[in-house]
PDB file of N, CA, C, O and CB in Angstrom:
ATOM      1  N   UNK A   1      43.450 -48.009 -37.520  1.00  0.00           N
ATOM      2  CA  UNK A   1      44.225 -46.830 -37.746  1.00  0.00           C
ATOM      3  C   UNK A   1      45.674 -47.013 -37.336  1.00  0.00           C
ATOM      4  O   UNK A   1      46.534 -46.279 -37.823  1.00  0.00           O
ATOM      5  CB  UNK A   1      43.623 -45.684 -37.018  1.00  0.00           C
ATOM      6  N   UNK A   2      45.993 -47.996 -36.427  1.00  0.00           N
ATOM      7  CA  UNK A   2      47.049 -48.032 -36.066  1.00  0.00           C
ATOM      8  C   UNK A   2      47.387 -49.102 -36.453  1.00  0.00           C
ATOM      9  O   UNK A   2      46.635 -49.551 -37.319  1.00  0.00           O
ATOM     10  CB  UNK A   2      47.232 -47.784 -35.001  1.00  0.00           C
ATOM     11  N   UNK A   3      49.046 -50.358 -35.912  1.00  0.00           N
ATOM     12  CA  UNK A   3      48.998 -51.616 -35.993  1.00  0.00           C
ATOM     13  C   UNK A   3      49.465 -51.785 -34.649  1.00  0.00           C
ATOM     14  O   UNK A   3      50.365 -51.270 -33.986  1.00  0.00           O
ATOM     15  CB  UNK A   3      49.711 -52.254 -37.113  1.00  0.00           C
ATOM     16  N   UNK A   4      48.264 -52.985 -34.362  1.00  0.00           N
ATOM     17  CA  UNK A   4      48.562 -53.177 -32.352  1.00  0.00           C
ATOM     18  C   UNK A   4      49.543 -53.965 -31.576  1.00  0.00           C
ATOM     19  O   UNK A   4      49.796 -54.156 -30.386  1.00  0.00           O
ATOM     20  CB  UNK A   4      47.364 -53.874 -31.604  1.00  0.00           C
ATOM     21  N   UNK A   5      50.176 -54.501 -33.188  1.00  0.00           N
ATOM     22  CA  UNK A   5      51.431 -55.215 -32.580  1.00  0.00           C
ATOM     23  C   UNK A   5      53.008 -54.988 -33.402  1.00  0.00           C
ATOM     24  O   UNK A   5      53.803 -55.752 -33.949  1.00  0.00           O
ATOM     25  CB  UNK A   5      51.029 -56.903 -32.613  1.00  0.00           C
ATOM     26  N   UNK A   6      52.951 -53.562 -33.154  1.00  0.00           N
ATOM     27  CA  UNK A   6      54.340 -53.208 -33.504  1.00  0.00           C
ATOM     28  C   UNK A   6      55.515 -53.809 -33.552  1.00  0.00           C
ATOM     29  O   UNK A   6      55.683 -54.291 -32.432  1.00  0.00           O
ATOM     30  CB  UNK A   6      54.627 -52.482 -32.948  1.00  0.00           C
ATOM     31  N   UNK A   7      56.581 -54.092 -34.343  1.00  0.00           N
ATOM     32  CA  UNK A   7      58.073 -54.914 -34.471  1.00  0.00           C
ATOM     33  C   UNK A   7      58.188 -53.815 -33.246  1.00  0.00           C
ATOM     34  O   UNK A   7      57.673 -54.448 -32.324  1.00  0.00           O
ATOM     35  CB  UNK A   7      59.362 -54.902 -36.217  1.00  0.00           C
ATOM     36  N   UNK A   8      58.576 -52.504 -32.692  1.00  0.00           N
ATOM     37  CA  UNK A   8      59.650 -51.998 -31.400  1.00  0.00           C
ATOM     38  C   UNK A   8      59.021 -52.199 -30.399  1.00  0.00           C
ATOM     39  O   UNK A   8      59.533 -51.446 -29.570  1.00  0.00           O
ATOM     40  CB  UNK A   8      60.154 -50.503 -31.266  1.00  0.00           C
ATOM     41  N   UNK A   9      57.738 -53.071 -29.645  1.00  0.00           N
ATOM     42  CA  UNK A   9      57.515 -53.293 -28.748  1.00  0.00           C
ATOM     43  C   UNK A   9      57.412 -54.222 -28.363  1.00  0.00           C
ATOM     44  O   UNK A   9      56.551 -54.967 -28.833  1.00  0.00           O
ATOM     45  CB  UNK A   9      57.009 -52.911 -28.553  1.00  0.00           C
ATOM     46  N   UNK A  10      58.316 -54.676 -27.220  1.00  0.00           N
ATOM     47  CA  UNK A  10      58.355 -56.042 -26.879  1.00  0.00           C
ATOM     48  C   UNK A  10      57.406 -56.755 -26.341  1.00  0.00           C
ATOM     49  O   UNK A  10      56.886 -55.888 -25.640  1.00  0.00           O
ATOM     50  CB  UNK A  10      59.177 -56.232 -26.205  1.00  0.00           C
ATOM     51  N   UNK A  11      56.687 -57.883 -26.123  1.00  0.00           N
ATOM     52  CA  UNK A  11      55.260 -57.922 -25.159  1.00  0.00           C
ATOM     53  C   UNK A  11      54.124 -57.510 -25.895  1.00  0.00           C
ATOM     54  O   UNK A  11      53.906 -57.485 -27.107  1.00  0.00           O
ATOM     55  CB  UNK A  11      55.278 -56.916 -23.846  1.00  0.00           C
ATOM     56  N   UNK A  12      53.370 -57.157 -24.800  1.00  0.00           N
ATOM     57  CA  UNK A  12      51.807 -56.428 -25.244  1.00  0.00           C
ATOM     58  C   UNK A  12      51.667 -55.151 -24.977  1.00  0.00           C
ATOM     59  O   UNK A  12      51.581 -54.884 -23.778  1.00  0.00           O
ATOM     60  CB  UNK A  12      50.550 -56.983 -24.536  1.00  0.00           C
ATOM     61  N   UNK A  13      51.598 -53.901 -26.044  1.00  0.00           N
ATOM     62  CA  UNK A  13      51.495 -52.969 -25.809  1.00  0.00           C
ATOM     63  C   UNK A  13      50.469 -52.224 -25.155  1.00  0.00           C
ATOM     64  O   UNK A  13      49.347 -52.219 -25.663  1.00  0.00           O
ATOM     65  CB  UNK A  13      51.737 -52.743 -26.542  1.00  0.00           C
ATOM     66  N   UNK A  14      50.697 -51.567 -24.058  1.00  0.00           N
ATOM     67  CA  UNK A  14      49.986 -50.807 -23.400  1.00  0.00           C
ATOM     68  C   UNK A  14      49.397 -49.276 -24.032  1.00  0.00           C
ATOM     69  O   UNK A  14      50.052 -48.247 -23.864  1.00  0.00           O
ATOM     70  CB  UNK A  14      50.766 -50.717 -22.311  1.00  0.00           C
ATOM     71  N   UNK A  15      48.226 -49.286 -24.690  1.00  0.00           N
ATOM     72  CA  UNK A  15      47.450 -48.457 -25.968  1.00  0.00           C
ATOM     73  C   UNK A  15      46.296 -47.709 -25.111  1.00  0.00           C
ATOM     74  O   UNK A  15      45.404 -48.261 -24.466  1.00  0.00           O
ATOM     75  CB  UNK A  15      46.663 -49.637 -27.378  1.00  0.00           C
ATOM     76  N   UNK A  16      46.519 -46.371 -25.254  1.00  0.00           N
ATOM     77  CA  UNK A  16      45.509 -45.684 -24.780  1.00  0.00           C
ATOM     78  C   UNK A  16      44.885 -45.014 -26.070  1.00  0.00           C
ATOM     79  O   UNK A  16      45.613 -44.486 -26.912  1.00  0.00           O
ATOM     80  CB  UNK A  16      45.973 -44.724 -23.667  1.00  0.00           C
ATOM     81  N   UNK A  17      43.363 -45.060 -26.203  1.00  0.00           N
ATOM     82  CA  UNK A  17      42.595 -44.477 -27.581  1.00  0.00           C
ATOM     83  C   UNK A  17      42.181 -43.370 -26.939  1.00  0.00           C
ATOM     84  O   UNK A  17      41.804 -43.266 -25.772  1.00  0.00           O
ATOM     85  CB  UNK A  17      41.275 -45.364 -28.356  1.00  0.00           C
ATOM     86  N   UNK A  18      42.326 -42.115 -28.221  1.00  0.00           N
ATOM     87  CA  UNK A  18      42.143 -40.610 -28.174  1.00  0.00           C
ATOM     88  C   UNK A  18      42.199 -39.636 -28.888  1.00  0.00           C
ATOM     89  O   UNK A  18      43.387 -39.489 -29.174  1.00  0.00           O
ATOM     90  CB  UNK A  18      42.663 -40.207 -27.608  1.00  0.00           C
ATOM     91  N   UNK A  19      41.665 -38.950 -29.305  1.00  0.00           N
ATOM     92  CA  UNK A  19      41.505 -37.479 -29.985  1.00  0.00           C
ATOM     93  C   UNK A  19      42.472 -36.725 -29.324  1.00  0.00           C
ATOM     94  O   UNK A  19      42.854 -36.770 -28.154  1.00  0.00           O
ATOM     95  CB  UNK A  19      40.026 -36.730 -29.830  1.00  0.00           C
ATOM     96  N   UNK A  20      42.792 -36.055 -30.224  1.00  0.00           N
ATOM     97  CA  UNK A  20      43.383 -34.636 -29.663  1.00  0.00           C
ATOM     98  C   UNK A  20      42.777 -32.987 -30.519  1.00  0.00           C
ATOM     99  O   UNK A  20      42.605 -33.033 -31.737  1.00  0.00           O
ATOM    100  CB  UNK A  20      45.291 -34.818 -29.950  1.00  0.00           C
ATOM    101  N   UNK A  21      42.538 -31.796 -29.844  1.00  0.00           N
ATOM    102  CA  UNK A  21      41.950 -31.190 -30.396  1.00  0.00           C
ATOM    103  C   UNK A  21      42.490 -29.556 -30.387  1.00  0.00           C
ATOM    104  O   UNK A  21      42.488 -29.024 -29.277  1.00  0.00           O
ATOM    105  CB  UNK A  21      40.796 -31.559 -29.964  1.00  0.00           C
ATOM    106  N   UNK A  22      42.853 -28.905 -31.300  1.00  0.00           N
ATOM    107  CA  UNK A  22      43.823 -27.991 -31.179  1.00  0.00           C
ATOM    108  C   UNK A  22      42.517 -26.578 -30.998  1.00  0.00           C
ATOM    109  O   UNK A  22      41.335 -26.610 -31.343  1.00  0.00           O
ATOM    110  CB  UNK A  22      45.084 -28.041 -32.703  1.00  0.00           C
ATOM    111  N   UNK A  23      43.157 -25.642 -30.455  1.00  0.00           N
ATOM    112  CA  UNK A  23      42.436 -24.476 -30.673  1.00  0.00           C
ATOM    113  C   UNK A  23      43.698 -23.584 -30.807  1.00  0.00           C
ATOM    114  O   UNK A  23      44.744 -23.731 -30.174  1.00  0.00           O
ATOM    115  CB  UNK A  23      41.323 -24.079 -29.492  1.00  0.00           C
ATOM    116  N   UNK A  24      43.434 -22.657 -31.714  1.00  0.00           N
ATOM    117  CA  UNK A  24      44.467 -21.378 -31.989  1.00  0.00           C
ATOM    118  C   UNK A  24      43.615 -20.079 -32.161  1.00  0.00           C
ATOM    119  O   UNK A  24      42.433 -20.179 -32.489  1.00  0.00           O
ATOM    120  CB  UNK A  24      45.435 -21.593 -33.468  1.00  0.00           C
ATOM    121  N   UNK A  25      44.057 -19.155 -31.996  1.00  0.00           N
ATOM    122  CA  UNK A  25      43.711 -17.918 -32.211  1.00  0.00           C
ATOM    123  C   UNK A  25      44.475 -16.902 -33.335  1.00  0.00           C
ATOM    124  O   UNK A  25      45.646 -16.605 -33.572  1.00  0.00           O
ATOM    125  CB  UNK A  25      43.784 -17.441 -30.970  1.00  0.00           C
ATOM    126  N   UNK A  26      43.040 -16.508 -33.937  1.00  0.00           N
ATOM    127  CA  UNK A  26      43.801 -15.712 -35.093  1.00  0.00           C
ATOM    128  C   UNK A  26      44.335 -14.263 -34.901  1.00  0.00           C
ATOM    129  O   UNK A  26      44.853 -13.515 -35.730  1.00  0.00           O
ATOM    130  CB  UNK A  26      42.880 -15.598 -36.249  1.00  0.00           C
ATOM    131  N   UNK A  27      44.030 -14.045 -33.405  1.00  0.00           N
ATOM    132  CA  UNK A  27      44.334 -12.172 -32.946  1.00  0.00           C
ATOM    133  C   UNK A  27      46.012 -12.267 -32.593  1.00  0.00           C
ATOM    134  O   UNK A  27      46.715 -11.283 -32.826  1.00  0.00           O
ATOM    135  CB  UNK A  27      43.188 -11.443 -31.025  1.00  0.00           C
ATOM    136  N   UNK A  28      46.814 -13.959 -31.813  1.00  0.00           N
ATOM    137  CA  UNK A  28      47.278 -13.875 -31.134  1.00  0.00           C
ATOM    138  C   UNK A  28      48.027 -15.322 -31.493  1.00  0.00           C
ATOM    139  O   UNK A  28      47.379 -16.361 -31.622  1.00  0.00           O
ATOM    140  CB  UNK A  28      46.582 -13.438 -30.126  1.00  0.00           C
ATOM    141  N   UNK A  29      49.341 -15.263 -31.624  1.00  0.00           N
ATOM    142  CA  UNK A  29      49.993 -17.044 -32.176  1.00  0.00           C
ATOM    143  C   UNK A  29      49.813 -17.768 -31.223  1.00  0.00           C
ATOM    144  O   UNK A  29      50.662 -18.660 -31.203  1.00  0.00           O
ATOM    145  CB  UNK A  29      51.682 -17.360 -32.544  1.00  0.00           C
ATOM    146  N   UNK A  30      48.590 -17.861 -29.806  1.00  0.00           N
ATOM    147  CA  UNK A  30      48.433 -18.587 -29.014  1.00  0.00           C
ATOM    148  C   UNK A  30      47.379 -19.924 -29.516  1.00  0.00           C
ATOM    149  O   UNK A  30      46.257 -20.012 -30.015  1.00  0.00           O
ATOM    150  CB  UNK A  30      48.084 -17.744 -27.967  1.00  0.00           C
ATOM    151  N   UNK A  31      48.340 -20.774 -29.113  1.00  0.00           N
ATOM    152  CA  UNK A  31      47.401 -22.563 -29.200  1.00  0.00           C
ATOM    153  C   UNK A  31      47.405 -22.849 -28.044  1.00  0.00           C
ATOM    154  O   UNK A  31      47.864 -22.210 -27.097  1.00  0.00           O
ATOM    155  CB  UNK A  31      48.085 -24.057 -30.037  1.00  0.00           C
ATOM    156  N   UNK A  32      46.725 -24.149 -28.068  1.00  0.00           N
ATOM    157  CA  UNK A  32      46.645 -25.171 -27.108  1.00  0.00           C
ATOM    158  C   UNK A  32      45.879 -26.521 -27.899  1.00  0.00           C
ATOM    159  O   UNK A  32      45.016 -26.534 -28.777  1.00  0.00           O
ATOM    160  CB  UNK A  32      45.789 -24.557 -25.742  1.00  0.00           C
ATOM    161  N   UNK A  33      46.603 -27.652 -27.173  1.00  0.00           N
ATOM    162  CA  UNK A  33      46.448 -28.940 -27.475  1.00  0.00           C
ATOM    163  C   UNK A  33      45.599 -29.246 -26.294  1.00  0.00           C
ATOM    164  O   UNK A  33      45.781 -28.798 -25.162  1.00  0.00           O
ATOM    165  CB  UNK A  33      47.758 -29.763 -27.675  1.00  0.00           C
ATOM    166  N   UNK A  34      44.303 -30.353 -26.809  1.00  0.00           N
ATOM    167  CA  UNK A  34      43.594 -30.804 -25.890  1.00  0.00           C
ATOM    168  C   UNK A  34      43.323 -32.475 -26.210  1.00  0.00           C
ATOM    169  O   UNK A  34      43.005 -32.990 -27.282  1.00  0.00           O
ATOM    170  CB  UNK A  34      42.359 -29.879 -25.814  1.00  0.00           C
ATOM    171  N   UNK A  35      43.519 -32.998 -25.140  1.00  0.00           N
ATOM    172  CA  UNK A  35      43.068 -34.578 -25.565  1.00  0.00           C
ATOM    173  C   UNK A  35      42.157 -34.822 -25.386  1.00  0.00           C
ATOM    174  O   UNK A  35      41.597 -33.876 -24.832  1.00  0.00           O
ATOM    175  CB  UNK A  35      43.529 -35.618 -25.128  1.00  0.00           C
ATOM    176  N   UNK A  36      41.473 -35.702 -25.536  1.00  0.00           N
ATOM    177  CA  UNK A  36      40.464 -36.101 -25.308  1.00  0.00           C
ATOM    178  C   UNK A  36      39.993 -37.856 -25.496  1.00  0.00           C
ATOM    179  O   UNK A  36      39.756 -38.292 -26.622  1.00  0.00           O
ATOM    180  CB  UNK A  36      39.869 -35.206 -25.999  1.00  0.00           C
ATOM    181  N   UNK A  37      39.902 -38.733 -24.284  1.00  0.00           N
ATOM    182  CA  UNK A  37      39.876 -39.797 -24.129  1.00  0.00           C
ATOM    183  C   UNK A  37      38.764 -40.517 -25.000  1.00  0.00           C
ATOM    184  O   UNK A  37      37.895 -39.791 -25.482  1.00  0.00           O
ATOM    185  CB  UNK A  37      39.859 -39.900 -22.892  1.00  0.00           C
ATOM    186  N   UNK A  38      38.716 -41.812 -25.233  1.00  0.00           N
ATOM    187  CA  UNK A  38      37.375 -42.620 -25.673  1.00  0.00           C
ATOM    188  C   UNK A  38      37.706 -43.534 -24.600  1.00  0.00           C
ATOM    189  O   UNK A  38      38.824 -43.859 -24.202  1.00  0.00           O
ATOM    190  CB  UNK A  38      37.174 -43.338 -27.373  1.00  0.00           C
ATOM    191  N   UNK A  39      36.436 -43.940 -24.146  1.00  0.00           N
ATOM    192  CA  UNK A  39      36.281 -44.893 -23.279  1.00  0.00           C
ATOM    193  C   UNK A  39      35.079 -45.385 -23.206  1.00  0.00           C
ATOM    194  O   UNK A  39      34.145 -44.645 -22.894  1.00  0.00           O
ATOM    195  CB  UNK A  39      36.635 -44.566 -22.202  1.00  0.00           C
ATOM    196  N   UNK A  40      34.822 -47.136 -23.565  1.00  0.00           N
ATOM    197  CA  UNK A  40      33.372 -48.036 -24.229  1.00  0.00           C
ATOM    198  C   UNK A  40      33.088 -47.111 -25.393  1.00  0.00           C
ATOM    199  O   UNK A  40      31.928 -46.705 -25.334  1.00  0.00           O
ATOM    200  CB  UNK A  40      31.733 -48.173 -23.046  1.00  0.00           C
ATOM    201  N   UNK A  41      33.644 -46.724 -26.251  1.00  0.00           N
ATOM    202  CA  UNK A  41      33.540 -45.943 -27.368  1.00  0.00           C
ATOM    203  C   UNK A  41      32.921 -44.902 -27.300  1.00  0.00           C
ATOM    204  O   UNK A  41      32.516 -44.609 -28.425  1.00  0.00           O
ATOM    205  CB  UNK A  41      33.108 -46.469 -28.258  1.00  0.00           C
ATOM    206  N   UNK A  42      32.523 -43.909 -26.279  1.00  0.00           N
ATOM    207  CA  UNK A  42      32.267 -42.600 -26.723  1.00  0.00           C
ATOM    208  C   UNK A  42      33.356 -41.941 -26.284  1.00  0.00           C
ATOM    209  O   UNK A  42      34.155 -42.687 -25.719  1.00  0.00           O
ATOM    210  CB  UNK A  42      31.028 -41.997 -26.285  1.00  0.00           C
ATOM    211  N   UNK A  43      33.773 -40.459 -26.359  1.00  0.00           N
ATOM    212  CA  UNK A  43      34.763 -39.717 -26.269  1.00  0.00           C
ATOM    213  C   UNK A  43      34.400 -38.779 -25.100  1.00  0.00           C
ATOM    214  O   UNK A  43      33.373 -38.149 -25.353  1.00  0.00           O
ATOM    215  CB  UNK A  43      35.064 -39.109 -27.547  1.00  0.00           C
ATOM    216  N   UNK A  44      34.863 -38.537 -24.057  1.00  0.00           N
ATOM    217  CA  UNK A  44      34.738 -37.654 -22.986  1.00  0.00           C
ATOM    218  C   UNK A  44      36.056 -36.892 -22.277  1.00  0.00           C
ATOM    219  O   UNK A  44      35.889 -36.120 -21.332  1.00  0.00           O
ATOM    220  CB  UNK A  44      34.065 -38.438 -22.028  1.00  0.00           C
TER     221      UNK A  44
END
């Protein structure tokens, strides 16, 4: 999904894998962003 060796980073890039997961409300223009890590491939 990505490419792990980008031309703007010099070295070895330091890559954290993750979801992010929005919730909004339709009563109220309130969101929030939530991440959410993978780690040994499941997501917690």
């Amino acid at each position: 999904m990505c490419q792990l060796d980008p031309d703007y980073v010099t070295g070895v890039p330091n890559w954290t894998q993750g979801i992010a997961i929005g919730h909004f409300s339709t009563r109220s223009p309130a969101f929030a962003v939530e991440p959410v890590g993978v780690m040994d491939g499941k997501l917690f």
